[in-house]
PASEBA-1860 file (N, C-alpha, C; in nm, 3 decimals):
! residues 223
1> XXXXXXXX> 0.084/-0.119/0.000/0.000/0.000/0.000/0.088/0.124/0.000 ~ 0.052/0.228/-0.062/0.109/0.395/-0.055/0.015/0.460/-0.044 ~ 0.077/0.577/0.043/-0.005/0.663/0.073/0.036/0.772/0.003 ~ -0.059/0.792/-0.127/-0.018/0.886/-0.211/-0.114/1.036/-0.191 ~ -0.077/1.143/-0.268/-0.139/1.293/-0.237/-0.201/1.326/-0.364 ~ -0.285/1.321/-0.440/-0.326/1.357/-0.559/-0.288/1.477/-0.605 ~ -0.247/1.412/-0.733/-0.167/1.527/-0.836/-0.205/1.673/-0.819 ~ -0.325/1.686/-0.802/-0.384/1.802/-0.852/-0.351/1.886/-0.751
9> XXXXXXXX> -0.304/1.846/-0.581/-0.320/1.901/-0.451/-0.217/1.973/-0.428 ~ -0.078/1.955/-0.565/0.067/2.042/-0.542/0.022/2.151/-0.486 ~ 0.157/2.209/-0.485/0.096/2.370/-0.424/0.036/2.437/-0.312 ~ -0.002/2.285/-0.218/-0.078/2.340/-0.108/-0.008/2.507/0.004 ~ -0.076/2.568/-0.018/-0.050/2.648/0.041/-0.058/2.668/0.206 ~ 0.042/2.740/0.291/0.053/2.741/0.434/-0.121/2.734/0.492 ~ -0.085/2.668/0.579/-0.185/2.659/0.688/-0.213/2.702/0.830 ~ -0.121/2.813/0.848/-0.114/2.880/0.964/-0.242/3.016/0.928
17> XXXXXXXX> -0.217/3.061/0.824/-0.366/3.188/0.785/-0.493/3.124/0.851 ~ -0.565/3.234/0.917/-0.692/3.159/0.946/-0.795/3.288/0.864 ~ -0.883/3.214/0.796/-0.935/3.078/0.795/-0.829/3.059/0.633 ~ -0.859/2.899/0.660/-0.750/2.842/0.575/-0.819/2.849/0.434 ~ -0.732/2.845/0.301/-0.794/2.849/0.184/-0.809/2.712/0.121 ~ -0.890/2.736/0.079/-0.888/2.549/-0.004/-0.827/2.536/-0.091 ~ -0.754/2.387/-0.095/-0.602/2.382/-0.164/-0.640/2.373/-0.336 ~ -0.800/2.364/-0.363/-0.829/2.332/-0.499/-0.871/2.462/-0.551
25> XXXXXXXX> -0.931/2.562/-0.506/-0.995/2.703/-0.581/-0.918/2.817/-0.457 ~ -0.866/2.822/-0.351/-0.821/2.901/-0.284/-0.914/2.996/-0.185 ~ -1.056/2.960/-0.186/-1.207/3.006/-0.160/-1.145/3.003/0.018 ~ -1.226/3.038/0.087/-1.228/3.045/0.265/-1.392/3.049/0.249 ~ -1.452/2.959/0.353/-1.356/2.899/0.465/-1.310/2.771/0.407 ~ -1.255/2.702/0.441/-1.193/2.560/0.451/-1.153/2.487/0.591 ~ -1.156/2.355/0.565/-1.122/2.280/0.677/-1.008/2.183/0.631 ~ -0.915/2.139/0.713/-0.826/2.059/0.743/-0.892/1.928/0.714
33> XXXXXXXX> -0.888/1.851/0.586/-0.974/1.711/0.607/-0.927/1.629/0.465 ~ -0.894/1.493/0.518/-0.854/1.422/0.421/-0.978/1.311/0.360 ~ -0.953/1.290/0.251/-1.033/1.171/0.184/-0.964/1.076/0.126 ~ -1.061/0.929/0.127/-0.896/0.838/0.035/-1.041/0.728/-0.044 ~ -0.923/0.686/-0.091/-0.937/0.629/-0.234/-0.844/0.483/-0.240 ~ -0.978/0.395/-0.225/-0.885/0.252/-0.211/-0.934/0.152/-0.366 ~ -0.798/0.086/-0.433/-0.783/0.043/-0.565/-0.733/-0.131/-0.478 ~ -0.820/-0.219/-0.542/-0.813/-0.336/-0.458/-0.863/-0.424/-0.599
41> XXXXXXXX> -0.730/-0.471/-0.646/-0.773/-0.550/-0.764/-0.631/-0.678/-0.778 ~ -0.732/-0.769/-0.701/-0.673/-0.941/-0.695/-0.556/-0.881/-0.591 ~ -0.442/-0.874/-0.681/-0.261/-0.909/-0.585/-0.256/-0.728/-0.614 ~ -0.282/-0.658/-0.673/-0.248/-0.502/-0.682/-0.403/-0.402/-0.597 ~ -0.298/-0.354/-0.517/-0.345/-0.235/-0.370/-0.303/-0.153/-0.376 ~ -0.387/-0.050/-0.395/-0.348/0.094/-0.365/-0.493/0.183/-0.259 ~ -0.418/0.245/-0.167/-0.471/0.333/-0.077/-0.418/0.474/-0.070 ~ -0.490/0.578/-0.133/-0.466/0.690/-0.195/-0.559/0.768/-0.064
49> XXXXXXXX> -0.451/0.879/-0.077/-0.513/1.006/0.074/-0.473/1.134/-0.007 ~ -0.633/1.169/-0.023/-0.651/1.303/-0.097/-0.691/1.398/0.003 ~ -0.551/1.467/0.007/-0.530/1.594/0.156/-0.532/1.720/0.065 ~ -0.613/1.785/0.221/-0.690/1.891/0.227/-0.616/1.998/0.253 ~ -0.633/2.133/0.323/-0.756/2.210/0.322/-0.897/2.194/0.184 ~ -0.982/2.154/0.249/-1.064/2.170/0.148/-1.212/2.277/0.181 ~ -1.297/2.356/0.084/-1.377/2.429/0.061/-1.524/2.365/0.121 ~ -1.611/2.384/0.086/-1.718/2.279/0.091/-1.779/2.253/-0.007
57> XXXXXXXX> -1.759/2.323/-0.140/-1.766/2.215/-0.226/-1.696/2.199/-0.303 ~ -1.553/2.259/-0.293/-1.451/2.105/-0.311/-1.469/2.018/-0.234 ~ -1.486/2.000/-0.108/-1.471/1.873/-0.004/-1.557/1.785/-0.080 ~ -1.662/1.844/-0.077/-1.780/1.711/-0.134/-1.769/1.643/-0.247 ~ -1.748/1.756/-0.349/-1.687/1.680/-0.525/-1.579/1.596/-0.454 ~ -1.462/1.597/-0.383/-1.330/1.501/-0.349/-1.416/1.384/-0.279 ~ -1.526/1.405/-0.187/-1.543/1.292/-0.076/-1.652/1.188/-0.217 ~ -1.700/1.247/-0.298/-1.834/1.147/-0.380/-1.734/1.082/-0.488
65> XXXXXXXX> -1.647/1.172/-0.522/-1.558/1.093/-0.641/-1.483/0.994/-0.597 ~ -1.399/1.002/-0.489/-1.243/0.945/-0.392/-1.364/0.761/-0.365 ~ -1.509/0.836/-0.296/-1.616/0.726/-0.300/-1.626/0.617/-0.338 ~ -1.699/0.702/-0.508/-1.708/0.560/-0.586/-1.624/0.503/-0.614 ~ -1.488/0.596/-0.646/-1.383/0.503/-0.749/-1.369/0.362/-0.650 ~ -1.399/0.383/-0.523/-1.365/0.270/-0.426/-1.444/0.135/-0.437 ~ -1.605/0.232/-0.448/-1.659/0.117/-0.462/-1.721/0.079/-0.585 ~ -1.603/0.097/-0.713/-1.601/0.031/-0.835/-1.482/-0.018/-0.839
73> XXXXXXXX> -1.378/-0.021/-0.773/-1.282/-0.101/-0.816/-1.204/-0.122/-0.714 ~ -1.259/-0.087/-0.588/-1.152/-0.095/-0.437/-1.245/-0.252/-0.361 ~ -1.267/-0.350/-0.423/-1.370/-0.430/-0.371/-1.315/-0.581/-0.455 ~ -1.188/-0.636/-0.542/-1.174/-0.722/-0.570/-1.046/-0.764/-0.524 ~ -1.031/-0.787/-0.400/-0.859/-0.813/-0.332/-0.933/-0.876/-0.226 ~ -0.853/-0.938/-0.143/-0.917/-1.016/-0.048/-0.867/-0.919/0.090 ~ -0.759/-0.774/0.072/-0.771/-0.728/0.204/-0.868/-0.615/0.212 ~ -0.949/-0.604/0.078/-1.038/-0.485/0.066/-1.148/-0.516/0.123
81> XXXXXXXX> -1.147/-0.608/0.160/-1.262/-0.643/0.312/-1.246/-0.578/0.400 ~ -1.103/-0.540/0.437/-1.107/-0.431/0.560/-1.107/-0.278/0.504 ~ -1.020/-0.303/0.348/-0.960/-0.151/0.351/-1.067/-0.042/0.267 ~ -1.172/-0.100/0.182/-1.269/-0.026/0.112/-1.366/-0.002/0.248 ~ -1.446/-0.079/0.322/-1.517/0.004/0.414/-1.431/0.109/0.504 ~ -1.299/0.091/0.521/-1.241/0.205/0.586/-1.264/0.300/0.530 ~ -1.191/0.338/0.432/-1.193/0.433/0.313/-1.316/0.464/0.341 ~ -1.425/0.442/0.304/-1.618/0.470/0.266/-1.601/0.517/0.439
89> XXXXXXXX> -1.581/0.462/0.541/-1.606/0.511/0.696/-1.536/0.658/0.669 ~ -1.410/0.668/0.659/-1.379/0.793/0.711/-1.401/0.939/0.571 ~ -1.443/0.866/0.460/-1.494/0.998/0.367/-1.666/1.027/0.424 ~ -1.711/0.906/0.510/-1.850/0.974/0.547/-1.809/1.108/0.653 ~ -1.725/1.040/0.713/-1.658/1.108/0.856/-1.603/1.278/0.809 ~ -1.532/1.245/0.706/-1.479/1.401/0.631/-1.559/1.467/0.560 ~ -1.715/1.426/0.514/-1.791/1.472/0.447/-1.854/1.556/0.576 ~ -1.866/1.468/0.688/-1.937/1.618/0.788/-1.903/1.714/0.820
97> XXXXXXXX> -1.773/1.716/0.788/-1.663/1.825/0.832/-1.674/1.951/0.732 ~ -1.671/1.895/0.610/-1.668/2.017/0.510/-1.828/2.047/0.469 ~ -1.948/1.956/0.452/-2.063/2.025/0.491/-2.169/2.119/0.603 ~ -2.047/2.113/0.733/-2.074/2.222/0.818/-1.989/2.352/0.772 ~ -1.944/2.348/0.697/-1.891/2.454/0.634/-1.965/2.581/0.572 ~ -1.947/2.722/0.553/-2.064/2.792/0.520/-1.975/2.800/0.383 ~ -2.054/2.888/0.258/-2.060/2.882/0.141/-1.908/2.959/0.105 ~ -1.859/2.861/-0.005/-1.689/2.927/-0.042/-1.723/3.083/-0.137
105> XXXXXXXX> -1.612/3.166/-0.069/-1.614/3.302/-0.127/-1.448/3.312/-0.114 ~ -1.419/3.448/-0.193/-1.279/3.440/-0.242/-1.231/3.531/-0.066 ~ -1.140/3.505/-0.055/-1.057/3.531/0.092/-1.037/3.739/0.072 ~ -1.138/3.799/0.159/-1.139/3.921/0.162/-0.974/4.003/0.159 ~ -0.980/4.112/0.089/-0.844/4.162/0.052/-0.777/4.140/-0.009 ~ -0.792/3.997/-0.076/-0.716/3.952/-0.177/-0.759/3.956/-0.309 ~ -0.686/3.951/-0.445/-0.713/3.904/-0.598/-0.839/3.814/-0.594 ~ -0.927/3.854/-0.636/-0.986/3.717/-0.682/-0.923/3.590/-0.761
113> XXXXXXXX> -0.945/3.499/-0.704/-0.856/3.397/-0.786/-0.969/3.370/-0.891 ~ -0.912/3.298/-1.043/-0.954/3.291/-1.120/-1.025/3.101/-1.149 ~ -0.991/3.050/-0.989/-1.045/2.966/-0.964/-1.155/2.942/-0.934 ~ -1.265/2.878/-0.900/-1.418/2.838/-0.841/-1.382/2.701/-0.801 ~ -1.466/2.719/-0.724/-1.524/2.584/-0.643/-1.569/2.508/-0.756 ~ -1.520/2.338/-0.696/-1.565/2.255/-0.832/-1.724/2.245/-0.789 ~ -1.792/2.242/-0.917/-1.899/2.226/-0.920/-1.943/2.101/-0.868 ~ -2.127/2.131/-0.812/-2.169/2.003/-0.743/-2.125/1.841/-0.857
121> XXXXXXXX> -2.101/1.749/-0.796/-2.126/1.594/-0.865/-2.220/1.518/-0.842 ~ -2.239/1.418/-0.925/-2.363/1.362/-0.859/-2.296/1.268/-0.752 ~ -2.436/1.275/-0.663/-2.381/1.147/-0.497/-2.355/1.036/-0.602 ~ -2.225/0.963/-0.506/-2.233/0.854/-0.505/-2.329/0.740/-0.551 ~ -2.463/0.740/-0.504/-2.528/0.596/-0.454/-2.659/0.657/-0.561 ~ -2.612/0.742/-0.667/-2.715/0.813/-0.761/-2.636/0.760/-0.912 ~ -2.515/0.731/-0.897/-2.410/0.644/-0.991/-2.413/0.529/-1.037 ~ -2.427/0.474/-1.136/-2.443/0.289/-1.214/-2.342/0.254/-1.183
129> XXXXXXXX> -2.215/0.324/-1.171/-2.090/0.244/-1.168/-2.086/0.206/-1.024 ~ -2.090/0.291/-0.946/-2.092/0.256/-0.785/-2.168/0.141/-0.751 ~ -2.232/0.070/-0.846/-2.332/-0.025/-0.787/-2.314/-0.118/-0.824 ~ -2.228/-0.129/-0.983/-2.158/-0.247/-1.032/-2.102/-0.332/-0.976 ~ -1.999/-0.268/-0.923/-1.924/-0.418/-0.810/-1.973/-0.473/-0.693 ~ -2.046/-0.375/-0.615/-2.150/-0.443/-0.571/-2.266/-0.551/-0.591 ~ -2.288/-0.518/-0.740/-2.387/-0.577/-0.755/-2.346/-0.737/-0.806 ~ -2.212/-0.733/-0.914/-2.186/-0.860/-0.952/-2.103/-0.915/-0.810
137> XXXXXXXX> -2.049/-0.911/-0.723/-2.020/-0.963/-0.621/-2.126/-1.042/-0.531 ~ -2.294/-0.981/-0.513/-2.364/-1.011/-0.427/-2.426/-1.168/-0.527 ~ -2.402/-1.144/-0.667/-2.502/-1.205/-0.766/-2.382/-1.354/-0.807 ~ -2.229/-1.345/-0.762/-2.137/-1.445/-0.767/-2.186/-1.567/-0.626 ~ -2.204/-1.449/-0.534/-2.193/-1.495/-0.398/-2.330/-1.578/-0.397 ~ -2.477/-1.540/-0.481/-2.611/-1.582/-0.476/-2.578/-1.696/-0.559 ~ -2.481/-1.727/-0.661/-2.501/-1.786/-0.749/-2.390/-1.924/-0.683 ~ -2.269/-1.896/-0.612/-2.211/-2.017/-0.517/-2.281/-2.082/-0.458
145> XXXXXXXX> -2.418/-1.969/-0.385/-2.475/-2.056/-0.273/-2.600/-2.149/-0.277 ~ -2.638/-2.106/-0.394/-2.730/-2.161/-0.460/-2.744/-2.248/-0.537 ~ -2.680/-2.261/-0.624/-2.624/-2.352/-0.756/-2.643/-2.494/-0.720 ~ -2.657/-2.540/-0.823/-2.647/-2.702/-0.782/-2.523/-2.722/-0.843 ~ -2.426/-2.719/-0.770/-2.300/-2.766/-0.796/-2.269/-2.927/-0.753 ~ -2.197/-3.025/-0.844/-2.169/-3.113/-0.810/-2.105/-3.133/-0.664 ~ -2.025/-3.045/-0.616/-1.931/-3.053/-0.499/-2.057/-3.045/-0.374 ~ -2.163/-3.003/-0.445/-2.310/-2.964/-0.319/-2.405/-3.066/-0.313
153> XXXXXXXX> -2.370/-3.197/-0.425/-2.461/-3.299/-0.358/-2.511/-3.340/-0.287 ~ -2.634/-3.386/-0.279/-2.653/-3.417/-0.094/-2.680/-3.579/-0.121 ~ -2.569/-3.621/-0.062/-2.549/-3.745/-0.035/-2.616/-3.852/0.066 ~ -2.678/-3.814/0.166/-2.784/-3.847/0.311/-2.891/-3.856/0.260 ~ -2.934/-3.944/0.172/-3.088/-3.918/0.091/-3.105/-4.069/0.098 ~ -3.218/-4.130/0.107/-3.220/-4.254/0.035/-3.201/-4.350/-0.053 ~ -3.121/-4.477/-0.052/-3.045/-4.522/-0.171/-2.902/-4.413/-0.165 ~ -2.878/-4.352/-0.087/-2.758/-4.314/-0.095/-2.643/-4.409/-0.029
161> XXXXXXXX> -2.534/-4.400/-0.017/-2.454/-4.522/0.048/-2.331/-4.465/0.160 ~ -2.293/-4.514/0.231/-2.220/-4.478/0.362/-2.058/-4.575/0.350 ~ -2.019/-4.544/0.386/-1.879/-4.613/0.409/-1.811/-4.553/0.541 ~ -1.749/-4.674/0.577/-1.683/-4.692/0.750/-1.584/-4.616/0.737 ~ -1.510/-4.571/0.817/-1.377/-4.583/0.877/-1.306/-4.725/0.862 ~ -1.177/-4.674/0.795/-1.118/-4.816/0.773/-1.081/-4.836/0.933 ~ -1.001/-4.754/0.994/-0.972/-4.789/1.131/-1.052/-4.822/1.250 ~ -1.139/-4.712/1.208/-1.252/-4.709/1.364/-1.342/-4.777/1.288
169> XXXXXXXX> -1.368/-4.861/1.251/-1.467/-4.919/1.171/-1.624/-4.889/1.218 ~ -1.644/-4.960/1.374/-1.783/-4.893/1.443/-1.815/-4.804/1.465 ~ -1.727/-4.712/1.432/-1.751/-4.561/1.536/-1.744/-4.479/1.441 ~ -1.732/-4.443/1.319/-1.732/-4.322/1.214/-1.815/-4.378/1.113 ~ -1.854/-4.264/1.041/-1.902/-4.319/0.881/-1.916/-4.204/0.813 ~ -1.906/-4.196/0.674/-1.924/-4.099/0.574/-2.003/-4.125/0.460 ~ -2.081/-4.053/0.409/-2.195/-4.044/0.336/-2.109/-4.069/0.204 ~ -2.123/-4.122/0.111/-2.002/-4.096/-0.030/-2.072/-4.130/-0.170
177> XXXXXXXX> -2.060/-4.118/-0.244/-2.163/-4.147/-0.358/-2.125/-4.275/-0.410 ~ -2.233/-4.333/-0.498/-2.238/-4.457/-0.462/-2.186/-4.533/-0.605 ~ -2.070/-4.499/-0.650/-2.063/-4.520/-0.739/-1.841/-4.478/-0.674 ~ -1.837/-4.472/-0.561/-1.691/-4.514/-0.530/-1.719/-4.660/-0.399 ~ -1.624/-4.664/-0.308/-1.599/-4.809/-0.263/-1.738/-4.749/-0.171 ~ -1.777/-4.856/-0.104/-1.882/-4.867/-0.016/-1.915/-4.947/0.074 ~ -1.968/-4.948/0.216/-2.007/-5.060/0.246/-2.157/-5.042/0.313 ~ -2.289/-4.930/0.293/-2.382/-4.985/0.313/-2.474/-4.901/0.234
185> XXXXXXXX> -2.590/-4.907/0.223/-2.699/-4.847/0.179/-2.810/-4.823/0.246 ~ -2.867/-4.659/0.223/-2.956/-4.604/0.313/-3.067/-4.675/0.220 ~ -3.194/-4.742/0.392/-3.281/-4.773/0.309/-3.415/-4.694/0.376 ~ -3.384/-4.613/0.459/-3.485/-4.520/0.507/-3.413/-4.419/0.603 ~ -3.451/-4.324/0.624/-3.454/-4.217/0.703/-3.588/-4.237/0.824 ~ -3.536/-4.229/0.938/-3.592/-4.243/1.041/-3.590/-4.081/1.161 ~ -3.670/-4.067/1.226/-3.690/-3.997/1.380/-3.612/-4.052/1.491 ~ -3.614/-4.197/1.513/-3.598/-4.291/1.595/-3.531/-4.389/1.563
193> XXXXXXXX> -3.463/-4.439/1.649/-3.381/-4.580/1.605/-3.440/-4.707/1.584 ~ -3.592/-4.689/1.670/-3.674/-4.795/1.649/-3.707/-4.846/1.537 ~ -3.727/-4.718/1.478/-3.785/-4.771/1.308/-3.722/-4.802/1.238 ~ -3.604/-4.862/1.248/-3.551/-4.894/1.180/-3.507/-5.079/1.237 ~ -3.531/-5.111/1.103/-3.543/-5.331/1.161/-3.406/-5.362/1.158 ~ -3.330/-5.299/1.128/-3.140/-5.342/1.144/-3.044/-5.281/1.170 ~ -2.966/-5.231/1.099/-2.861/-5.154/1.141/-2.891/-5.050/1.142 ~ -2.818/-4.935/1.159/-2.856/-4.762/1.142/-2.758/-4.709/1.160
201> XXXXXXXX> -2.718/-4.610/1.112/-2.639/-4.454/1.095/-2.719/-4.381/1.165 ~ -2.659/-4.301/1.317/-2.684/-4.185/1.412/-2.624/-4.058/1.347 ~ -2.687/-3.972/1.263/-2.626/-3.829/1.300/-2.691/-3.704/1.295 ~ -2.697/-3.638/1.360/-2.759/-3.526/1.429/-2.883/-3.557/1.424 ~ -2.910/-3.661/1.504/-3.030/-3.686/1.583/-3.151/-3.736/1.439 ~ -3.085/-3.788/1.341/-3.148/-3.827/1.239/-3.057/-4.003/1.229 ~ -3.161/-4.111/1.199/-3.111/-4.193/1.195/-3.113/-4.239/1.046 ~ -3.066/-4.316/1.008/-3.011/-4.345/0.850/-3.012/-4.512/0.865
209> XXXXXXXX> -3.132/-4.568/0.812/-3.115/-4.735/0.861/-3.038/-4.790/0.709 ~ -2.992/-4.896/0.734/-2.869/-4.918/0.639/-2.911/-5.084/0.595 ~ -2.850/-5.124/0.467/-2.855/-5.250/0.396/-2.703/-5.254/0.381 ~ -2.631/-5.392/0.426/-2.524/-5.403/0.406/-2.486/-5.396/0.197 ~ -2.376/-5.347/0.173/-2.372/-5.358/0.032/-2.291/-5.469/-0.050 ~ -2.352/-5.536/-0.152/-2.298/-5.636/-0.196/-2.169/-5.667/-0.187 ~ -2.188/-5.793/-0.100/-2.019/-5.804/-0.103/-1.944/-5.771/0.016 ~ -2.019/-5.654/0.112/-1.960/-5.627/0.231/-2.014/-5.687/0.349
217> XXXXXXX> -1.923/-5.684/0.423/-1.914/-5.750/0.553/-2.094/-5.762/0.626 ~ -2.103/-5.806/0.766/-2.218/-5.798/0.858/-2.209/-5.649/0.867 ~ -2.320/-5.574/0.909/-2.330/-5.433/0.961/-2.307/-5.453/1.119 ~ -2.275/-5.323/1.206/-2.286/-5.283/1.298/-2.319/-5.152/1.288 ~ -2.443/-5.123/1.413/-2.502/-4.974/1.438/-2.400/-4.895/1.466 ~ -2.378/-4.735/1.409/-2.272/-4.691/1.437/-2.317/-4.571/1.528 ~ -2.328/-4.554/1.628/-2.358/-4.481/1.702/-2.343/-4.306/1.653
END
């Protein structure tokens, strides 16, 4: 990660004058307030701090832009789990700062600068792009959990088949499809152990009554 200063911010001028000028149009009042900008894509991170004095509406054009770019492209790294909601926490945090601000005018006694305040942008959460990565992320994540993926079989069904522990033979078992090694077959799903006329598979309080499978040994109940 770097903590870089955006190009545009050279020049900042002293900060001992009160009230301070904003480092983008030179307007008063201004406040002391940073915004950042996090780039989170796979193995490449960047965390960008766009420092102030800023106006109030420079602050806001810096806090809605520094925003989205985050949450269009600060959201595909696996540490942008922590570092994009930071970023989004503390530009909400710097946005209160420069909207208690009263309206930018050029600093009395001086030249008018031939600068202005950047004009309003649109919010954030009023943006298509801001919603993009959000949106295919939530619709990857709906589509893992949902899917009938082979790896999501559900194997504990009837006619499904179980196999021992080679070691602990009585005491473990695993559900496995029935078409690798095996040694029994579910022939009902039970409440109770009663209902079931022979052997059975215990797990989580669901019993699994079993047919030994061709070829394999006597059963024992596996607790």
């Amino acid at each position: 990660m770097t903590d870089l200063i955006d190009a545009q911010l050279t020049g900042r001028p002293e900060t001992g004058a009160t009230p301070l000028d904003c480092v983008v149009c030179g307007h008063v009042p201004a406040a002391e307030v940073s915004f950042y900008r996090h780039v989170g894509l796979v193995l490449y991170v960047r965390f960008n701090r766009i420092q102030g004095p800023f106006c109030r509406d420079c602050g806001l054009a810096r806090m809605r832009d520094a925003t989205a770019e985050t949450m269009i492209s600060g959201l595909w790294s696996p540490v942008s789990v922590v570092l994009a909601p930071l970023a989004i926490v503390r530009n909400v945090l710097g946005r209160r700062t420069v909207l208690a601000l009263d309206k930018p005018v050029p600093r009395p006694g001086q030249p008018e600068s031939n600068l202005a305040p950047l004009p309003p942008v649109r919010p954030v959460l009023r943006r298509f792009k801001a919603w993009f990565a959000p949106a295919v992320l939530a619709t990857v994540i709906a589509v893992l959990t949902f899917a009938d993926l082979p790896s999501a079989e559900k194997l504990d069904v009837v006619n499904g088949c179980v196999k021992f522990d080679n070691i602990l033979y009585a005491d473990t078992a695993d559900f496995v499809r029935c078409d690798e090694k095996h040694d029994a077959v579910i022939t009902s799903i039970e409440a109770s152990w009663q209902d079931c006329d022979g052997p059975y598979l215990e797990k989580l309080y669901r019993y699994y009554c079993l047919a030994p499978a061709p070829g394999a040994p006597a059963l024992v109940n596996v607790p």
